[in-house]
N, C-alpha and C positions, 0 to 999 in steps of 0.2 A: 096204288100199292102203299099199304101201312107200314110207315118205319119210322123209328127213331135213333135220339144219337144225344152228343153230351155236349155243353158249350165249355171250355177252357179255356184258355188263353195259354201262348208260349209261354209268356215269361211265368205263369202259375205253376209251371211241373216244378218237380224237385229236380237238383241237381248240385252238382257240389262247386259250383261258381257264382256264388250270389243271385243268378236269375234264373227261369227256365228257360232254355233253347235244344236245340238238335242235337241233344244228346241218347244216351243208350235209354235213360229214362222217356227221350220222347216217343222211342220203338216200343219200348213196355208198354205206356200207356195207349199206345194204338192193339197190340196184345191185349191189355185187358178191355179196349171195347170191345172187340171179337168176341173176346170168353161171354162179355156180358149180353154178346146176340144185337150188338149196336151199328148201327149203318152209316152214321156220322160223327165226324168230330168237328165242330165250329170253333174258332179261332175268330181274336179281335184285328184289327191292321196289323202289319207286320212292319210298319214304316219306321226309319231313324228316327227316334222321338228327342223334341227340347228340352225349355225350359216347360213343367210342370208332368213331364213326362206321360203326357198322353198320346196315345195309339193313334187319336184324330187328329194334331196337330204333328204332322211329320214332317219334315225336312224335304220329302221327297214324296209324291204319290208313285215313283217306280221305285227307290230302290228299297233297299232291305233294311231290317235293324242289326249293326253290329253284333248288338249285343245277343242274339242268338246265335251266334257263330259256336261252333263247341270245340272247346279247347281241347277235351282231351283229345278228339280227333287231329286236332293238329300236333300233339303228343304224338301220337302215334304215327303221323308223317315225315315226324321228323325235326318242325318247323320249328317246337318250342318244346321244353323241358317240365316237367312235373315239378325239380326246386324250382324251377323262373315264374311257373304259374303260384307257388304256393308263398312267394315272396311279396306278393302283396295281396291288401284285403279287398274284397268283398261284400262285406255285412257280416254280424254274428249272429243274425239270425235265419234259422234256417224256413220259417214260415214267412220269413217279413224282406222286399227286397229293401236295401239300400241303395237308391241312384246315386245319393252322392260319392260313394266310396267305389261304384263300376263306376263312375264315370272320372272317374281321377286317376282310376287302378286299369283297368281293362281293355283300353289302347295304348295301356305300357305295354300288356303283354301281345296284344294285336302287332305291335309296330317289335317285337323282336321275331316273331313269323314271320311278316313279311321280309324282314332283314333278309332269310332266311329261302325268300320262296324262289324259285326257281321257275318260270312260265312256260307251260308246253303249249301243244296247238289247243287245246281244248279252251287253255285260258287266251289265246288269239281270237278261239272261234268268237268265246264270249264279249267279249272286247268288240268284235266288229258289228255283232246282231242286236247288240246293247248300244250301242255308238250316237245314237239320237239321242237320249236321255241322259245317255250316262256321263259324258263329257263334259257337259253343263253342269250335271251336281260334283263331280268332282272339284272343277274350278269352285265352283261355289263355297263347297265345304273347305276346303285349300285357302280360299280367301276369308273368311268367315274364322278358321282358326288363328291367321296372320291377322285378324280383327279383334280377337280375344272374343270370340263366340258372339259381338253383337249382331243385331239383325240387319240387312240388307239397306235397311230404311236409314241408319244412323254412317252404313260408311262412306267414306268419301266420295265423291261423286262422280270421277272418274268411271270408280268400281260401279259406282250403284246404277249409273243411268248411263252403264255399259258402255264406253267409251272407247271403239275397235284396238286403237294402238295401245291402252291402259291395261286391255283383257291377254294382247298376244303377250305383253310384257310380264304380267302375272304367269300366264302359261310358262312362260320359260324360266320365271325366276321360280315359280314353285310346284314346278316338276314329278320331284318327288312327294310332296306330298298328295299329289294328285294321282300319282303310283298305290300312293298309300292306300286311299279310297277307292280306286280300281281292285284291287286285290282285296278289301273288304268286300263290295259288291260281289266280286267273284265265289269266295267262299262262302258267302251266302247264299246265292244262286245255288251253288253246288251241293251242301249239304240239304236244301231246301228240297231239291228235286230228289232225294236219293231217300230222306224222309215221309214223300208225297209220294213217290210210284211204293216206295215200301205197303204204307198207309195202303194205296190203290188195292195191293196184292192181296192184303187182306179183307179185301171186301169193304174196305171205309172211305166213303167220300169226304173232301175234305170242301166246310164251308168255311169260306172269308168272306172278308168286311171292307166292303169299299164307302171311307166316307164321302159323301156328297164335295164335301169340300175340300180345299187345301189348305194349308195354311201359311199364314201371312206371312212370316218369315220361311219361306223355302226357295225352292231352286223352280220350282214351278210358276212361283210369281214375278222371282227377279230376270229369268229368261224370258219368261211370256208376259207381259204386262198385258198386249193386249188382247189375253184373254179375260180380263178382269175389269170390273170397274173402275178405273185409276184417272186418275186429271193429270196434265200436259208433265206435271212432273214425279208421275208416277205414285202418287197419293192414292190409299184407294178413300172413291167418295160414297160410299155405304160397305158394310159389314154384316155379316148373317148374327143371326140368333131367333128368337121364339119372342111371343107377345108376353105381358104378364096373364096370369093365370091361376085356377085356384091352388098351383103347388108354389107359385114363388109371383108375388106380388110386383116385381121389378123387372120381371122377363129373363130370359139368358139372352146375354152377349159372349156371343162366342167368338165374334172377332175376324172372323175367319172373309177373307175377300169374295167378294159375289161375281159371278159370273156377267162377262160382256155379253150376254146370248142372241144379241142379234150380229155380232162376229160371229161366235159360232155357228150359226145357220148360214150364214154367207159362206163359210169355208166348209160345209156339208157334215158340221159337227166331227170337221177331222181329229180335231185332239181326243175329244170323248172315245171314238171309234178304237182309238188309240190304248185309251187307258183300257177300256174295256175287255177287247181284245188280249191285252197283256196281264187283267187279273186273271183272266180265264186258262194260260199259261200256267199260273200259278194254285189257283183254284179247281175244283171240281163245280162248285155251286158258289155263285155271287151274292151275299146280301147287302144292297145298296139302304144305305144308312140315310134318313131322314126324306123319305120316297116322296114325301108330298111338297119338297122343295121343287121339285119339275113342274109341279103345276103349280104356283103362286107360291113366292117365298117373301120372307119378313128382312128388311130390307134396314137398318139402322143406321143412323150419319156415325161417319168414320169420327171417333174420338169421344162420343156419348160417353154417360158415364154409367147407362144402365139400358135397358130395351123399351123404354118407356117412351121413346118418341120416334118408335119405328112405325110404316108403313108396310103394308100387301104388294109386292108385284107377281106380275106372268111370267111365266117358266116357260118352255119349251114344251111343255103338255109331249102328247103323244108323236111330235112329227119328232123329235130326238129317237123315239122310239122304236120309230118305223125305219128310220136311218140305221139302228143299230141291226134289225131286223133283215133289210136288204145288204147288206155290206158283208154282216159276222153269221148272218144263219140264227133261227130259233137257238134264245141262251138262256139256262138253266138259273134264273132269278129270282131271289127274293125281295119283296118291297119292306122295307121298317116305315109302317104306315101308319107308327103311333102319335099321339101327339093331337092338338088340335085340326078336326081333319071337317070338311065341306063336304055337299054334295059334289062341287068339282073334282076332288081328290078322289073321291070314290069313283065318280067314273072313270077316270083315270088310270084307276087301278084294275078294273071291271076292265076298260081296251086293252090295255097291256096284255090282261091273260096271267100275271104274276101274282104268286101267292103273296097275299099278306101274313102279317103277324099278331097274336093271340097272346095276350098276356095273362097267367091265373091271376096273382095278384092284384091285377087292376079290374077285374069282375065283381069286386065285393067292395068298391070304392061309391060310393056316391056322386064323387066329385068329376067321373069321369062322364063323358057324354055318350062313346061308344060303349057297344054292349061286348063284354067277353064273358059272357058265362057258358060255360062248356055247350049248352044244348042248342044255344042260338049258330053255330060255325057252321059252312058249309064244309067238303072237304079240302077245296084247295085254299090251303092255310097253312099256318106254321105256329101251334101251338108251342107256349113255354108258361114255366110256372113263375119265372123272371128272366131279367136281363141283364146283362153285366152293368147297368144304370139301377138299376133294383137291390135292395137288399137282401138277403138271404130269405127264403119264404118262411122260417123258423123265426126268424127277427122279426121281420113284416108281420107274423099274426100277433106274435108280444105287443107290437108298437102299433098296432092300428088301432082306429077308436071301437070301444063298444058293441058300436052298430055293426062295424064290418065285420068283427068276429061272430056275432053272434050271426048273423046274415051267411057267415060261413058255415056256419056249421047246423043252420036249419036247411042250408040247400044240401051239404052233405049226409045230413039226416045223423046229426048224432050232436047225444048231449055235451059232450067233451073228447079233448083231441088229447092223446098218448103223447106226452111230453117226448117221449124215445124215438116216434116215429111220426111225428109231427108234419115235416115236409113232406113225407110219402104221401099222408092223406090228401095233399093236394098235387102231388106228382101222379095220384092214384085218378084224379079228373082230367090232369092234361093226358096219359097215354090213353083215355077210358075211349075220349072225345072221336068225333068226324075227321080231326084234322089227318092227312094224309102223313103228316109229317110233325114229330113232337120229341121238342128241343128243351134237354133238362139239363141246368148250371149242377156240373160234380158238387158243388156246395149245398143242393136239397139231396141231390142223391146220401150226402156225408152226414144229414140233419144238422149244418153244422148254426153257429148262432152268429151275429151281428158282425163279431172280429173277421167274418171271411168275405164280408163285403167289399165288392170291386173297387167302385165310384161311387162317389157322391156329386151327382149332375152340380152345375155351377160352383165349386166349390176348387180351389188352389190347394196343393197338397194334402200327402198320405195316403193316392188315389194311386190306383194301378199296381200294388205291392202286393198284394195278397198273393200265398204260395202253397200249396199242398205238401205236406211233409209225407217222406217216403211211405211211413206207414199204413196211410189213413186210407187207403185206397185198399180196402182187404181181400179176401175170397170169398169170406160171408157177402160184403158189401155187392159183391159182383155178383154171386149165384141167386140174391135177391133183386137185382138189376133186372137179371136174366128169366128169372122167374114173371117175375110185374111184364116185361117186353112179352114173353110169352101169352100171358096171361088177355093183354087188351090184342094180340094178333099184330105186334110190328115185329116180330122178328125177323 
């Protein structure tokens, strides 16, 4: 079946709290994919994000991000007041977020709610079905704020290399703050689901983004060390990232701890089972971010100062797979199989049975090794015209060399592209294509230019901000949406 859908991200809606979250603008926006004949909405991780405030490094791979909690709902609970929320900032701008100013401001106004909240059975039920995860990042975060926000690795060692009688004595001296973070969870959970069956009702699946890894400072490596690679005192001794390459000469270090995977195989890949199991809770459709880490991953000494003197190892290949397979039942997956990729990967991809992914942008690159040009795809796939890693496809033709434009626009068969509608013309090859499934960033839908770009891969702030202003999202914009979906047969 031919469908398509939009990728956004929460925090990119508009809304009148410095970020996007689960607000009345996130019910609109699932109304206007509807109008637009759209079958999907894809979202980035949903996780507590740190320092550099990325989606991939979160705090937790189960719980939620505060920061989509919606205030005015709790306005309207009761919990907290419209002056108390209006008494601190935000950000002034309304397309750009500010972390620094939610994060100084925004669990002022979380912790006068919770003052405030009163727990029935439903917040018990959650509390006891969540009780495996949740209890751990709570201390976690509880300890870590009594740390002034450092990472696991720098505090005392007591805390860090979990010391039984040091942990129960934090549990009782910091209690409440550990209330604090239970009752964030909760109202995350809570708005999340009431958003998502909403979503359901109107006919829109919802895709998330599970990244492959954790990150270094969370509650998942300081609980679980040994799921990780780590030495006798909890060091880890290699770190993920990518080789260098023809887009960055020094590789990515992303830092992030590597899996112990022959623990995990010994324990029947129970955590994975685990995580898995609980995106799907959350999700309609899983896209597992950097797919070809299961079958050999790039492997860096912990404290490098670039990716240049990493190594290849084995993954779990397909027996992780078969395990997820017999345990959880056929699950609705996508692989992110970009990147530099093997004949191993490919098979890999090929056992699974899961759709890859299709990049337009990268079809008219030289530099890339696989082929995405619309006529080479078979149907199980997952067309897009970029990524939330990509730039806007209106920037990408400005900024590309020469050869790629003009290599565009002889496969599109025309002398010049319409400055106005620019992105279409290549939003007009992803929905045209085989792909079964074809995922367009609202930022080509909007033609918008360079400013509305996500991320910029290896790169430390200004990343993750971009916001749609209430306006931009029209009824032109959408009955041309609606039109184009018609027109290639995904409605």
């Amino acid at each position: 079946m031919r469908r398509s859908g939009v990728l956004l991200p929460i925090f990119s809606l508009p809304s009148n709290y410095g970020i996007g979250c689960f607000s009345k603008e996130a019910y609109e926006f699932v109304d206007q994919l509807k109008r637009a004949g759209q079958a999907c909405w894809q979202i980035l991780p949903m996780g507590p994000t740190g320092y550099g405030d990325s989606p991939y490094q979160s705090f937790s791979t189960f719980a939620g991000n505060p920061y989509f909690i919606d205030l005015e709902r709790l306005v309207q609970e009761g919990l907290v007041s419209v002056r108390e929320c209006k008494e601190f900032e935000y950000g002034e701008r309304e397309d750009e977020i500010d972390y620094e100013k939610l994060y100084f401001n925004r669990f002022k106004v979380l912790r006068i709610a919770h003052g405030r909240f009163q727990p029935g059975q439903d917040y018990w039920e959650f509390l006891n079905k969540s009780r495996e995860w949740l209890e751990e990042y709570c201390l976690y975060m509880a300890i870590k704020d009594r740390q002034q926000g450092k990472s696991w690795l720098e505090w005392p060692n007591e805390y860090r290399n979990r010391e039984p009688q040091a942990l129960e004595r934090a549990k009782n001296e910091l209690s409440g703050d550990m209330d604090f973070y239970r009752f964030l969870q909760y109202e995350f959970a809570r708005q999340w689901k009431d958003l998502h069956e909403y979503a359901n009702r109107q006919g829109i699946e919802i895709i998330g983004d599970i990244p492959i890894y954790v990150a270094l400072d969370s509650a998942d490596t300081w609980a679980n060390p040994g799921l990780f690679q780590m030495d006798e005192e909890n060091v880890p001794t290699s770190v993920a990232g990518c080789p260098p390459d023809a887009f960055s000469a020094e590789g990515q270090l992303w830092g992030n701890p590597l899996y112990n995977w022959e623990y995990h195989k010994a324990t029947g890949y129970e955590w994975w089972l685990k995580r898995i199991d609980y995106c799907f809770e959350w999700y309609d459709i899983v896209r597992i971010d950097h797919f070809r880490g299961f079958e050999s991953f790039y492997a860096i000494p912990y404290g490098a100062e670039n990716a240049v003197g990493g190594r290849w190892m084995q993954g779990p290949g397909m027996d992780l797979f078969r395990a997820v397979e017999e345990k959880l039942g056929r699950k609705n997956i996508i692989a992110e199989d970009l990147g530099f990729l093997t004949d191993a990967v490919y098979e890999l991809l090929k056992d699974s049975g899961f759709p890859g992914m299709k990049v337009i942008q990268f079809a008219f690159d030289s530099r890339e090794s696989a082929n995405y040009l619309p006529h080479t795809y078979t149907p199980n796939c997952v067309v897009y015209t970029g990524t939330h890693d990509n730039t806007t496809t209106r920037d990408w033709y400005h900024t590309a060399g020469k050869e790629c434009r003009a290599f565009a626009r002889e496969y599109m068969r025309k002398e010049a592209l319409d400055e106005d509608s620019l992105a279409w013309d290549f939003v007009a090859l992803a929905m045209g294509s085989v792909a079964d499934l074809c995922m367009i960033p609202m930022q080509d839908y909007l033609n918008l230019d360079g400013a509305a770009r996500i991320n910029h891969p290896s790169t430390l702030g200004g990343n993750w901000t971009w916001r749609l202003k209430k306006w931009q999202v029209t009824d032109e914009a959408l009955d041309q949406m609606y039109q184009m979906t018609k027109l290639y047969g995904r409605l």
